[in-house]
LOKOL-602493 format. One line per 2 residues: number of its first residue (from 0); their letters; for each residue y, x, z of C-alpha. Coordinates in steps of 0.001 Angstrom, whole numbers, plus 500000, padded with zeros to 6 digits. Each point is the difference from the previous one (the first is absolute). Layout:
# LOKOL-602493
NUM) A) Y/X/Z | ...
This chain:
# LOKOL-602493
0) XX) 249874/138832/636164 | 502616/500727/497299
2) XX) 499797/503289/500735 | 496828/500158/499326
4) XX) 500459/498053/496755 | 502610/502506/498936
6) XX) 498177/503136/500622 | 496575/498160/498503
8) XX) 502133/499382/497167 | 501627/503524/499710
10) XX) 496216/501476/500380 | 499020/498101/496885
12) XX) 502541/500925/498044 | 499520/503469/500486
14) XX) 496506/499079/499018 | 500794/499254/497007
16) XX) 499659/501600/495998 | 502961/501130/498826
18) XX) 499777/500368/496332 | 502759/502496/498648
20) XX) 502823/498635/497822 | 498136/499942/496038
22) XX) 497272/498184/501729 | 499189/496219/497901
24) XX) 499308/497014/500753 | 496629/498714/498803
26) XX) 498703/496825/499781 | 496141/499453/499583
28) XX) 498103/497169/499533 | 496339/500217/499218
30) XX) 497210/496751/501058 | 496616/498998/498982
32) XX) 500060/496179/500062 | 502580/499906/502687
34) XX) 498365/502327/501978 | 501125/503587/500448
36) XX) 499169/503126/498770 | 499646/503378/502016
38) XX) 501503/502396/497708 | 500673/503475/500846
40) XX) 502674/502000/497992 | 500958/503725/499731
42) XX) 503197/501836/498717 | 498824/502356/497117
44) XX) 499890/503450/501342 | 499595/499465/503685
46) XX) 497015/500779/502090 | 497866/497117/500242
48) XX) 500158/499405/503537 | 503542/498642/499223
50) XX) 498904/496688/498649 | 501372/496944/500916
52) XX) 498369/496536/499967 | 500521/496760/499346
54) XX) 498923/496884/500917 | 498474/499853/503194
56) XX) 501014/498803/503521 | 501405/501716/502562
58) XX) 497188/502220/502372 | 501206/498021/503035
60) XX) 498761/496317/498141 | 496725/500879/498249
62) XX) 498547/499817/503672 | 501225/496170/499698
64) XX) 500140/499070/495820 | 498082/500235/496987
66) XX) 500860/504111/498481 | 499611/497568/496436
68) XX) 503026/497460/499989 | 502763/498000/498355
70) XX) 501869/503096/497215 | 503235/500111/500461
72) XX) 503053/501793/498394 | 500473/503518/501669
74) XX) 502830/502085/500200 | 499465/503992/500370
76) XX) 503876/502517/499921 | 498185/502865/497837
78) XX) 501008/503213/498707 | 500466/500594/495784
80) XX) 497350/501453/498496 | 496632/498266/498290
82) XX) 497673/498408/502276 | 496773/498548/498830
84) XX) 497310/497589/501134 | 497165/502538/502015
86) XX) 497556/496918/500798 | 499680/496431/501013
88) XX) 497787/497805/501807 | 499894/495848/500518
90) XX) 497989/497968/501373 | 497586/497271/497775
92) XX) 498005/497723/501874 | 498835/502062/502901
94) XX) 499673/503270/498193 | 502492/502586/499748
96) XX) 500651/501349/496469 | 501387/503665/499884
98) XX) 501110/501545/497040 | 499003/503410/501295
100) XX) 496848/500383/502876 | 501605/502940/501754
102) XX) 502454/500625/502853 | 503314/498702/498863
104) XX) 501407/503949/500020 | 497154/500781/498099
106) XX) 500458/497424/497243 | 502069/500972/497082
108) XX) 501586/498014/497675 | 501294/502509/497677
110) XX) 498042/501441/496833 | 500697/503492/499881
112) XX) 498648/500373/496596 | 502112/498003/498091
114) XX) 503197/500275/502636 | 500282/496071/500597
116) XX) 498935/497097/502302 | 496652/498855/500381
118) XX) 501492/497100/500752 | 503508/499459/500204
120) XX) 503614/501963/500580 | 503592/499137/500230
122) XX) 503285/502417/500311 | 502307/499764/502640
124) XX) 503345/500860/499054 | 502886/501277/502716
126) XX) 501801/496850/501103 | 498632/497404/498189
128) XX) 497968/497243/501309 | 497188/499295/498273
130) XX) 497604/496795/500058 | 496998/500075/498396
132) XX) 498442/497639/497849 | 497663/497567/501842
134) XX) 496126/501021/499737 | 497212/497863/500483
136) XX) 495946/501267/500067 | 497372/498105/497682
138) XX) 496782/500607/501085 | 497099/499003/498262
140) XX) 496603/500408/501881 | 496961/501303/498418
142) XX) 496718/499085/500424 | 496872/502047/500304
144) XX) 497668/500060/496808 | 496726/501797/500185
146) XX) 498763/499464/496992 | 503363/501438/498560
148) XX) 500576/502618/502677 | 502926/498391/501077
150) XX) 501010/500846/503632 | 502455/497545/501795
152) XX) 503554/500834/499869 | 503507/498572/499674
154) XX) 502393/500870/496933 | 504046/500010/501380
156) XX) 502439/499534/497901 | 504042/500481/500664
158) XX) 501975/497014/497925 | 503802/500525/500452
160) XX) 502997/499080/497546 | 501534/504068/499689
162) XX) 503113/498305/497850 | 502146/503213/501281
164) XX) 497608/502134/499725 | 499890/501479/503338
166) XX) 496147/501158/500381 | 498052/502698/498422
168) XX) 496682/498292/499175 | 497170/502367/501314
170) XX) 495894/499928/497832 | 498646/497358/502981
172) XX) 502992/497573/499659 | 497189/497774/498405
174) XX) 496614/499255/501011 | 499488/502340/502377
Protein backbone atom coordinates (compact mmCIF):
# COMPACT_ATOMS: atom_id res chain seq x y z
CA UNK A 1 0.00 0.00 0.00
CA UNK A 2 2.70 2.66 0.53
CA UNK A 3 4.02 1.88 -2.47
CA UNK A 4 1.29 2.58 -4.08
CA UNK A 5 0.85 5.85 -2.18
CA UNK A 6 4.34 6.85 -3.21
CA UNK A 7 4.16 6.19 -6.82
CA UNK A 8 0.29 7.75 -6.79
CA UNK A 9 1.94 10.57 -5.29
CA UNK A 10 5.02 10.79 -7.67
CA UNK A 11 2.33 10.42 -10.72
CA UNK A 12 0.64 13.57 -9.52
CA UNK A 13 3.35 15.49 -9.19
CA UNK A 14 4.51 14.95 -12.48
CA UNK A 15 1.00 15.98 -13.28
CA UNK A 16 1.41 18.98 -12.29
CA UNK A 17 1.91 22.96 -13.91
CA UNK A 18 5.07 24.08 -13.56
CA UNK A 19 5.10 27.75 -14.03
CA UNK A 20 8.72 29.03 -14.98
CA UNK A 21 10.63 31.21 -12.49
CA UNK A 22 9.01 35.19 -13.34
CA UNK A 23 5.73 33.51 -12.97
CA UNK A 24 3.30 35.68 -10.01
CA UNK A 25 1.30 34.98 -7.67
CA UNK A 26 -2.27 36.23 -8.10
CA UNK A 27 -4.88 36.51 -5.88
CA UNK A 28 -8.55 36.98 -7.18
CA UNK A 29 -11.53 37.51 -5.55
CA UNK A 30 -14.67 38.32 -7.44
CA UNK A 31 -18.66 37.34 -5.83
CA UNK A 32 -22.11 38.40 -6.51
CA UNK A 33 -23.81 38.40 -3.09
CA UNK A 34 -21.61 35.69 -1.79
CA UNK A 35 -22.02 33.69 -4.59
CA UNK A 36 -19.37 33.18 -7.25
CA UNK A 37 -18.65 34.36 -10.42
CA UNK A 38 -17.44 32.29 -13.56
CA UNK A 39 -14.97 34.53 -15.02
CA UNK A 40 -12.78 33.62 -17.78
CA UNK A 41 -9.46 35.57 -18.34
CA UNK A 42 -6.89 35.77 -21.21
CA UNK A 43 -3.18 37.00 -21.38
CA UNK A 44 -3.10 39.85 -24.04
CA UNK A 45 -1.62 38.45 -27.14
CA UNK A 46 -2.29 34.78 -26.81
CA UNK A 47 -4.61 32.70 -28.86
CA UNK A 48 -7.83 32.53 -27.28
CA UNK A 49 -8.02 29.00 -26.64
CA UNK A 50 -5.49 29.77 -23.81
CA UNK A 51 -7.97 31.18 -21.39
CA UNK A 52 -8.18 30.31 -18.04
CA UNK A 53 -11.22 30.41 -15.72
CA UNK A 54 -12.24 31.11 -12.61
CA UNK A 55 -14.65 30.26 -10.33
CA UNK A 56 -16.12 27.08 -10.87
CA UNK A 57 -15.83 23.57 -9.30
CA UNK A 58 -13.83 20.97 -10.15
CA UNK A 59 -15.34 18.58 -13.39
CA UNK A 60 -15.22 15.57 -11.05
CA UNK A 61 -17.99 17.50 -8.37
CA UNK A 62 -20.47 19.27 -10.68
CA UNK A 63 -21.90 15.61 -11.15
CA UNK A 64 -22.57 15.97 -7.19
CA UNK A 65 -22.81 20.16 -6.34
CA UNK A 66 -24.36 23.19 -7.47
CA UNK A 67 -21.68 24.63 -10.74
CA UNK A 68 -23.09 28.24 -8.79
CA UNK A 69 -21.57 28.26 -5.15
CA UNK A 70 -20.02 29.92 -2.11
CA UNK A 71 -16.89 32.63 -4.03
CA UNK A 72 -13.97 32.14 -2.63
CA UNK A 73 -10.41 33.69 -2.83
CA UNK A 74 -8.40 31.96 -5.72
CA UNK A 75 -4.93 31.70 -6.26
CA UNK A 76 -3.57 31.27 -10.04
CA UNK A 77 1.03 31.27 -10.49
CA UNK A 78 0.77 33.40 -13.89
CA UNK A 79 3.17 34.63 -16.29
CA UNK A 80 3.92 38.84 -16.65
CA UNK A 81 2.26 40.34 -19.18
CA UNK A 82 -1.50 42.11 -19.21
CA UNK A 83 -4.33 39.88 -18.85
CA UNK A 84 -7.85 41.10 -19.06
CA UNK A 85 -11.36 40.03 -18.15
CA UNK A 86 -12.74 38.00 -21.69
CA UNK A 87 -16.34 37.27 -20.07
CA UNK A 88 -18.29 36.32 -17.04
CA UNK A 89 -21.29 34.57 -16.09
CA UNK A 90 -23.30 34.12 -12.45
CA UNK A 91 -26.05 32.80 -11.56
CA UNK A 92 -29.41 35.09 -10.28
CA UNK A 93 -32.26 33.27 -9.16
CA UNK A 94 -32.39 30.35 -11.49
CA UNK A 95 -31.14 32.10 -14.56
CA UNK A 96 -27.74 32.29 -15.71
CA UNK A 97 -26.48 35.79 -16.65
CA UNK A 98 -23.56 35.84 -19.26
CA UNK A 99 -21.82 38.76 -20.15
CA UNK A 100 -21.15 37.42 -23.62
CA UNK A 101 -23.82 34.56 -25.38
CA UNK A 102 -21.06 32.75 -27.23
CA UNK A 103 -18.64 29.86 -26.63
CA UNK A 104 -16.28 30.99 -23.96
CA UNK A 105 -13.21 30.89 -26.81
CA UNK A 106 -15.35 32.81 -28.84
CA UNK A 107 -16.09 35.60 -26.37
CA UNK A 108 -13.76 38.49 -26.31
CA UNK A 109 -13.23 40.83 -23.84
CA UNK A 110 -10.89 43.10 -25.50
CA UNK A 111 -11.92 46.26 -27.71
CA UNK A 112 -9.69 46.31 -30.49
CA UNK A 113 -10.66 49.72 -31.48
CA UNK A 114 -9.68 51.65 -28.76
CA UNK A 115 -6.76 48.98 -27.50
CA UNK A 116 -8.32 48.44 -23.88
CA UNK A 117 -10.64 46.20 -21.77
CA UNK A 118 -14.15 45.87 -22.29
CA UNK A 119 -14.17 45.15 -19.02
CA UNK A 120 -11.31 44.92 -16.92
CA UNK A 121 -7.21 44.28 -16.99
CA UNK A 122 -4.42 44.03 -14.57
CA UNK A 123 -0.40 43.65 -15.19
CA UNK A 124 1.50 41.00 -13.89
CA UNK A 125 4.88 41.90 -13.12
CA UNK A 126 7.98 39.14 -12.90
CA UNK A 127 8.11 38.07 -9.26
CA UNK A 128 5.73 39.94 -7.61
CA UNK A 129 2.64 38.69 -6.08
CA UNK A 130 -0.16 40.45 -6.77
CA UNK A 131 -3.76 40.47 -5.03
CA UNK A 132 -6.36 42.10 -6.50
CA UNK A 133 -8.80 44.30 -5.15
CA UNK A 134 -12.03 42.52 -4.05
CA UNK A 135 -14.99 42.80 -6.74
CA UNK A 136 -18.45 42.38 -6.12
CA UNK A 137 -21.47 42.33 -9.12
CA UNK A 138 -24.64 44.70 -8.67
CA UNK A 139 -27.23 43.63 -10.68
CA UNK A 140 -30.24 45.41 -11.15
CA UNK A 141 -33.09 43.55 -13.06
CA UNK A 142 -35.16 45.14 -15.64
CA UNK A 143 -38.51 44.76 -16.33
CA UNK A 144 -40.34 44.45 -19.59
CA UNK A 145 -42.33 47.66 -20.75
CA UNK A 146 -44.41 47.48 -23.85
CA UNK A 147 -45.71 50.50 -23.98
CA UNK A 148 -42.04 51.89 -23.72
CA UNK A 149 -40.37 49.16 -25.75
CA UNK A 150 -38.53 48.09 -22.96
CA UNK A 151 -37.30 44.43 -23.21
CA UNK A 152 -36.28 42.66 -19.88
CA UNK A 153 -32.74 42.75 -18.98
CA UNK A 154 -30.28 43.06 -16.10
CA UNK A 155 -27.71 46.09 -15.80
CA UNK A 156 -24.14 44.68 -13.93
CA UNK A 157 -22.15 46.76 -12.41
CA UNK A 158 -18.36 46.06 -10.97
CA UNK A 159 -17.95 48.16 -7.43
CA UNK A 160 -14.34 47.67 -6.14
CA UNK A 161 -12.07 50.11 -3.97
CA UNK A 162 -8.82 50.34 -6.87
CA UNK A 163 -6.81 52.49 -3.96
CA UNK A 164 -3.45 51.14 -5.81
CA UNK A 165 -4.58 51.40 -8.81
CA UNK A 166 -4.05 48.04 -10.13
CA UNK A 167 -6.94 47.67 -12.93
CA UNK A 168 -7.40 49.22 -16.24
CA UNK A 169 -11.12 50.11 -16.26
CA UNK A 170 -12.56 48.78 -19.66
CA UNK A 171 -16.20 50.98 -21.51
CA UNK A 172 -18.67 48.06 -19.76
CA UNK A 173 -17.12 48.41 -16.23
CA UNK A 174 -20.62 50.07 -15.57
CA UNK A 175 -23.98 49.10 -16.45
CA UNK A 176 -23.40 46.69 -18.74
Amino acid sequence: MKIFSLLLGLFLGACAVKHSPNASLVTFDIAHQGGVVKTYWRKLGDKPSKEFALGSNNWVLLIFKDPYKKAKIEQRYLEPGLYYLASFEFQVGDRLLKSQGTLPRWRTGWDKVHNKPLFLAFEVKPNTPLKLPPIELAVRHILPNKKQKIKESYKVDFLFNDKNHVFIKGAYLKSF
